[in-house]
Residue, then its C-alpha position, 0 to 999 in steps of 0.5 A: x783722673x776724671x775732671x768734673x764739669x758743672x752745668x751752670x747755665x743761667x736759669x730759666x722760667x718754667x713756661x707760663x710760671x714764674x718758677x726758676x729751673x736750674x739745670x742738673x750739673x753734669x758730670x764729664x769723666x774722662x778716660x782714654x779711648x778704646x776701638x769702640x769709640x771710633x764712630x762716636x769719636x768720629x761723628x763729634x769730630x765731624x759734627x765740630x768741623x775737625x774733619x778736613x779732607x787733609x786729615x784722616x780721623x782713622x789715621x789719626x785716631x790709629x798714630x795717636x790712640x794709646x800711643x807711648x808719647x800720645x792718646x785721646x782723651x774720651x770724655x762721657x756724660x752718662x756713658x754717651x761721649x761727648x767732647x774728645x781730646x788728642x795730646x801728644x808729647x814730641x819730647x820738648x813741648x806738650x800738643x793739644x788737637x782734636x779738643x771737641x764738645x758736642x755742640x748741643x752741650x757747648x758752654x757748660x764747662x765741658x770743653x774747660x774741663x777737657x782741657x784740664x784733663x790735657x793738663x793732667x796728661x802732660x803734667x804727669x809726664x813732666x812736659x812743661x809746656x802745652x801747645x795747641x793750633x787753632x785754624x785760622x777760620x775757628x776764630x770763635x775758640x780763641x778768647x775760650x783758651x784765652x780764658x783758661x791761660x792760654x796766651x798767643x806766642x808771636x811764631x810762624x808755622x812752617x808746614x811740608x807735607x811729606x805725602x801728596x796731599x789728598 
């Protein structure tokens, strides 16, 4: 399944003229990653500040790729990747990390249509429910799942780092 997005930024004026220019939709086509990817993947990661030092996107990218309960999903505009997801299915709940768009393409719909295509994922595998984590510093995320129907549930998050930490 490749969600499509569709660029629908507002118009602008031609420099000097009163001629409105639209934007080319843009198309997302999403498929699963493939070893190439990993620079690409890794840059955009690093480029939206999902790289921590506590996570190792090469150990995360190897636990996760193709998995059989889990994969990353790569989203392409014109064969360049542009937004990633990660989706994991632990046998109860549905999770959502390492959901990123380019910055420079942030606002077009990219981002809603990654996440529709998280959806797909679990839904195929009959998960009833999908869950995600936002820091607690990426406040600025937290309306945009708001608005596609994510609700936050009253939990505490209890952590144990079974390896020394980095």
């Amino acid at each position: 399944m490749s969600p499509k997005a569709s660029s629908t930024s507002p118009s602008s004026s031609a420099a000097g003229s009163d001629i409105a220019v639209t934007p080319a939709p843009v198309t997302l086509a999403t498929r699963s990653y493939r070893p190439e990817d990993r620079d690409a993947v890794v840059a955009l990661w690093t480029a939206c500040g999902l790289v921590m030092p506590w996570n190792d996107p090469d150990a995360d990218i190897a636990r996760a790729a193709g998995g059989p309960a889990s994969d990353i999903l790569v989203g392409e505009v014109d064969g360049a990747v542009v937004a990633t997801a990660m989706v994991g299915d632990e046998g109860h709940r549905g999770w959502v990390y390492y959901v990123a768009v380019d910055p420079e393409r942030q606002g077009h719909g990219l981002g809603a249509a990654m996440m529709v295509a998280t959806e797909a994922w679990h839904a195929a595998r009959g998960v009833p429910k999908v869950m995600l984590l936002v820091r607690e510093t990426n406040t600025r995320v937290v309306g945009f799942y708001e608005g596609l129907g994510y609700v936050q549930e009253p939990r505490v998050l209890l952590t144990k780092w079974l390896n020394p930490t980095p």
